[in-house]
N, C-alpha and C positions, 0 to 999 in steps of 0.2 A: 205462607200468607202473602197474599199479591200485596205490594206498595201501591201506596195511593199516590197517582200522576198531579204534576203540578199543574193543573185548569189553566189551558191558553186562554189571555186575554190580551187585551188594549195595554191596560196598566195594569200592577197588580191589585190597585185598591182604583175605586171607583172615582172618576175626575169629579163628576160633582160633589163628592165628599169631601173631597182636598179642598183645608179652609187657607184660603191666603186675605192676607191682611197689608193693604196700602195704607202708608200715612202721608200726612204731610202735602193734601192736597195733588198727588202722582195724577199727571195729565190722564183725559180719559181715556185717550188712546191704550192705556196699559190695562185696561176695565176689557173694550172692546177685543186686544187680544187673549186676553185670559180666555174671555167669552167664546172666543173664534175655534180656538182649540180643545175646546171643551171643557173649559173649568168654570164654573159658572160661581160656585162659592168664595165670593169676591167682596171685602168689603171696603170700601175709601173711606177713611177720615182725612178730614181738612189740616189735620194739627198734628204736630209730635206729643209725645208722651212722656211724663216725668217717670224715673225709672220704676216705682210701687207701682204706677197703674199700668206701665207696658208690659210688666212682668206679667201682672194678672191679666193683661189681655192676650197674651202671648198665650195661655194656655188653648193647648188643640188646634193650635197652628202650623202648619206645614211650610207654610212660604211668608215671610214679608217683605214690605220693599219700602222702603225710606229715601228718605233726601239727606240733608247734612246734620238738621238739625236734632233728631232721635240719635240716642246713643243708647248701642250695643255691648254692654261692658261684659265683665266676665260675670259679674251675680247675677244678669240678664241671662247669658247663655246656660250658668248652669242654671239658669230656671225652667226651663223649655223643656216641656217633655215628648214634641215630636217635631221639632225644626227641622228641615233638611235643608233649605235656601235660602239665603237670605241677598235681595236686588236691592244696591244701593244706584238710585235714579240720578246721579248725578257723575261727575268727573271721581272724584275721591273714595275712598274707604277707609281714612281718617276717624271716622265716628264708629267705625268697627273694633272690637279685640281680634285683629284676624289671626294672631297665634293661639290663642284660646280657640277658634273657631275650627282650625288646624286637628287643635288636639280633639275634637268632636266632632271632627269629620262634616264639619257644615260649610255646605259649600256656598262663598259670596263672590258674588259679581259686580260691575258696576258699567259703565259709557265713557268710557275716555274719552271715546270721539265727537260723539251727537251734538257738543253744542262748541266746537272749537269755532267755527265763523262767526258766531253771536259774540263768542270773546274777542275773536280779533278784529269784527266789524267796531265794537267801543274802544279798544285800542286806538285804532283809527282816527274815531270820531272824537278821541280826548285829545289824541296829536294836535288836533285842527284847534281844535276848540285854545286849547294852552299855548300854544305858537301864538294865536289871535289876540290871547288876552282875553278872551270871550267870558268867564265868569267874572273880570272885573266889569266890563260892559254892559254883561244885562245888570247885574245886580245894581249901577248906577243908572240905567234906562229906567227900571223899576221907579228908581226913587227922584225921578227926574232930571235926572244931568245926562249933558248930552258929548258922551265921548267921542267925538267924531276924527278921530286923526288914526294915523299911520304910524304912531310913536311903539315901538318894541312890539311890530308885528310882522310876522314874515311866515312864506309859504313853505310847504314840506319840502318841496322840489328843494334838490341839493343839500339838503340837510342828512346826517349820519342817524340814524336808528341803532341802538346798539341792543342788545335781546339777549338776555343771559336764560339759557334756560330753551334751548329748541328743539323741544320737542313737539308734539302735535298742535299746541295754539300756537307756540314761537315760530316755528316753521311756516307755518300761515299767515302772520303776519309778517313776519319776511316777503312774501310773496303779493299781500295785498302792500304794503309799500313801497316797496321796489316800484309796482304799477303807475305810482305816484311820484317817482324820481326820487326817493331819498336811494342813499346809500347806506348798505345793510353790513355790519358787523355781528357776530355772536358768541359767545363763550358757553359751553359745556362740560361736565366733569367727561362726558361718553363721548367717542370720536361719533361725529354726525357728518351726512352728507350733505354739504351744501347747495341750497336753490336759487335758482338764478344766478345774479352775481356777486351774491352775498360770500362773506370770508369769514375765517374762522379768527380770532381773537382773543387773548391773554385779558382776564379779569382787568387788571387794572390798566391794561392800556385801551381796554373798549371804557370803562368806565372813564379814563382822561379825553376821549377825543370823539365822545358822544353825546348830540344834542339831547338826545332823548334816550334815557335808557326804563327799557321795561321788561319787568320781571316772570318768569313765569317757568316757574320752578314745583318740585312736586312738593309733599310734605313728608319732612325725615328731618331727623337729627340733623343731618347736614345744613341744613337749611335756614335752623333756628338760629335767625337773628344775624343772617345770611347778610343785610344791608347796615351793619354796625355801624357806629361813629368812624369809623376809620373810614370805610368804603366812602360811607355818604357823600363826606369831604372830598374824597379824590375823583367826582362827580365834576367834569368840565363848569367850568365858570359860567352861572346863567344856564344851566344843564337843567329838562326836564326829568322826576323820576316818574313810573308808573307801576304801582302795585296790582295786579290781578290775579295772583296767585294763592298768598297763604299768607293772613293776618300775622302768624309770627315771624314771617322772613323779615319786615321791615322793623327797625328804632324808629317808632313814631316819635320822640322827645326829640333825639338827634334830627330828624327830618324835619322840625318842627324848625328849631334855632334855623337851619342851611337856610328855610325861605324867608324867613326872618330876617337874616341878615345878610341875605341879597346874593347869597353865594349859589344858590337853586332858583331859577326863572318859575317855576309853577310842580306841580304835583297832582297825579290821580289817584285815589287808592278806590278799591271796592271789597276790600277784606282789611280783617282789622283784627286786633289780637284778642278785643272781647268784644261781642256781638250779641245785641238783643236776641230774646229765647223767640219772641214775637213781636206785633206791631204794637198791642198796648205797654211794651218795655220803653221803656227813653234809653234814646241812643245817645252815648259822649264819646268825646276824642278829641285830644289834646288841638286837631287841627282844624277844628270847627271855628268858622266864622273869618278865615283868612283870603282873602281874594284871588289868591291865585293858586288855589287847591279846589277840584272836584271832587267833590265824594260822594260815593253811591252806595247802596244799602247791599250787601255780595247780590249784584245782580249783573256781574260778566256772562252766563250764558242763560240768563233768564229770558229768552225770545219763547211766542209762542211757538216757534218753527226746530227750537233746542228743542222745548219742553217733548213737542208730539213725537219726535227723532226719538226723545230719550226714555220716552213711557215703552215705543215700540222697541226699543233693544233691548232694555232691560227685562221686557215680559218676554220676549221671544227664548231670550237664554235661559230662563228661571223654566221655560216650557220644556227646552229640549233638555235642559237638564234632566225634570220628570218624567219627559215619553222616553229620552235615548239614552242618558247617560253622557251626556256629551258635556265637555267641561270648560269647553274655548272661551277666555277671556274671564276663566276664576280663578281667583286670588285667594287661596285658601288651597283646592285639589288640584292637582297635576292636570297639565290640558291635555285630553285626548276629544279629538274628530271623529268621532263617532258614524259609522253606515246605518241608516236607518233596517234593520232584519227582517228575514221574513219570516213577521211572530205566528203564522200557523206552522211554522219547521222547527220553532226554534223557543227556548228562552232566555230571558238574559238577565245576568245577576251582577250587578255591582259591589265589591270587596274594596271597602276603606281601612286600610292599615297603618300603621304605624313603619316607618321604611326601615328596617331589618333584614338582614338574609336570610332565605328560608323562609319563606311566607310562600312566593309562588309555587315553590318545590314542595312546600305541604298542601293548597290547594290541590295540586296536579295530581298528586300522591291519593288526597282524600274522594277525587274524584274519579279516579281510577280503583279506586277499591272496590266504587258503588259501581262498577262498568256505566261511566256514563260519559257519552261521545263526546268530546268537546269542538264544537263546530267553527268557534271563532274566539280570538284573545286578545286582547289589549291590556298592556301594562305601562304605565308612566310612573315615574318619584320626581318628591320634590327631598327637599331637606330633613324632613319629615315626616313626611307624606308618601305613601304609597296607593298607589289607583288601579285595582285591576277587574275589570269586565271579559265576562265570559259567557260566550253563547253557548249554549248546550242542546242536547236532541230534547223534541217536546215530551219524549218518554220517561223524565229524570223525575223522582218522588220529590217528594216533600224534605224527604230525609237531608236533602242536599244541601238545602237551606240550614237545618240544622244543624250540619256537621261542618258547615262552613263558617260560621258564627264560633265554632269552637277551634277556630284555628289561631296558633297562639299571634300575640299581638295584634289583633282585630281590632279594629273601631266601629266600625258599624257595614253592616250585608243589609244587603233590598233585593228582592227578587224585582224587577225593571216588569214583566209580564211573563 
């Protein structure tokens, strides 16, 4: 009896069937690319979702893409019955279970990049503004007193920047301040190359001899609670701090006393350890209503020029995920760069496994029984995780699919087209 051939196509399920679901207001940009490459079953909402209603919206969704606020927990994913992607539009994937996600083969991505100069353009603009004294100034302009003097004001020039934390924003603000004559120190747990003339620095000897230290650190264990009453104190005399990074790295009650009692010159934070769900939420924190603290609602990379950056990265990857298999910059499946194929020669099957030995060797095994050519292969592991894609002649049945699916420790097979 002849085998029935697997039908070359594009994809193997139809693009405008694939339902993907934006929340959280995702720039249009990420609409227009869906649309670009042919997914047209696109829907935006303005808002996150509490977890009962995402669950049930979640149903017969193949892709969504959130911001910080949606949270992906584990009784969300085992709810899903056809997720493959999930694009988180922002720096983070925090709000993700990415181990759970791991064990179900869902692959998530996110934009490290897209909005670092919107972060380190406010960095910037807080330096100026805190040096200046400027939130005590308007806020007395306002109410009519007329500050007019030079008393504890001074310009960045010559001043030390200390940046714990350089990675892609800390490194950029390195580089935007330096342009502006401060002198740059920085401390990292990972050896980093330094830019310009910046130096590398021991925690608490950048934190003793720093006008300005600002943070910008990932989110991990490590981290929590990273500016304790110990650090804060050993903060140079009249020392500004600046939070941008991750509402728990800082003791707001400790950082509270330091301005209080004169031992800290000013303070910016724009992340905070609890944070309204939305706008009609009331926001508090201990450090409201002191004058020489800025606070901002976490709006570090909120430029329109992040947002359209971060609508177009995030949908571009979530795409090539779908047409190629390609996994560059997911945090969930092993990265492989993927050659777009030539799908009238060829098709291509994605094998998500569990990382054990013997998995490829039975592939290889099970696809050699069926005589079926294998034209191309990629394989990556994570800790976890095993990734392997395989091109094959267009003449391979259907059977293939299923005998592939019954190899032991599978997580989940897609025929790619």
């Amino acid at each position: 009896m002849k085998q029935e051939t697997l039908e070359v196509k594009e994809t193997s399920f139809p693009k405008e069937k694939i339902k993907i679901l934006l929340l959280e207001g995702i720039h249009q940009n990420a609409v227009d690319t869906f649309h670009k490459m042919g997914y047209t079953n696109v829907e935006l909402l303005k808002t996150a979702l509490p977890e009962a209603d995402l669950i049930e919206k979640l149903k017969g969704i193949q892709m969504v893409g959130l911001r910080s606020k949606t949270q992906i927990t584990k009784k969300v994913l085992d709810s899903v019955d056809r997720l493959k992607a999930v694009g988180c539009f922002c720096i983070g994937t925090n709000q993700v279970d990415l181990e759970h996600a791991k064990d179900l083969g869902i692959a998530v991505f996110n934009s490290p990049h897209s909005n670092t100069r919107s972060v380190a353009e406010l960095v910037i603009a807080e330096c100026v503004m805190l040096m200046r004294k400027i939130p005590l100034r308007d806020k007395a302009a306002h109410n009519g007193v007329w500050l007019k003097d030079a008393n504890d004001s001074y310009e960045l020039r010559g001043k030390t920047l200390g940046i714990i934390g350089y990675g892609n924003i800390g490194s950029q603000v390195s580089v935007l301040a330096e342009s502006l004559g401060m002198r740059i120190q920085f401390y990292d747990v990972e050896p980093k190359l330094p830019l310009g003339n910046a130096i590398n620095a021991e925690m608490d000897d950048l934190l003793a001899t720093s006008d300005i230290v600002t943070l910008h650190v990932p989110a991990d264990p490590g981290t929590v609670n990273l500016m304790n009453r110990e650090r804060i104190e050993k903060i140079k005399k009249g020392g500004i701090l600046l939070n941008l990074s991750r509402g728990n790295v800082v003791d707001i009650d400790a950082l509270k006393e330091n301005l209080e009692n004169g031992n800290l010159k000013g303070a910016a934070i724009d992340v905070f350890p609890v944070e309204p769900k939305g706008k009609n939420e009331k926001f508090e924190t201990p450090l409201s209503n002191l004058d020489n603290v800025i606070l901002t609602p976490h709006i570090g990379g909120s430029t329109q020029e992040a947002q359209e950056n971060i609508g177009i990265d995030v949908a571009n990857k979530l795409v090539n995920f779908m047409d190629k298999g390609t996994t560059v910059g997911c945090k969930t499946i092993p990265e492989l760069n993927l050659p777009s194929s030539q799908q009238r020669e060829t098709h291509r099957v994605l094998h998500i496994h569990t990382n054990a030995p013997g998995v490829l060797s039975e592939i290889n095994t099970r696809l050699a029984d069926m005589n079926v050519n294998i034209l191309g292969q990629y394989l990556k592991t994570n800790e976890k995780i095993g990734y392997v894609v395989v091109d094959v002649a267009a003449n391979a049945s259907r059977e293939v699919l299923k005998s592939l699916k019954e190899v032991k420790h599978t997580i989940k097979v897609r025929v790619l087209y």
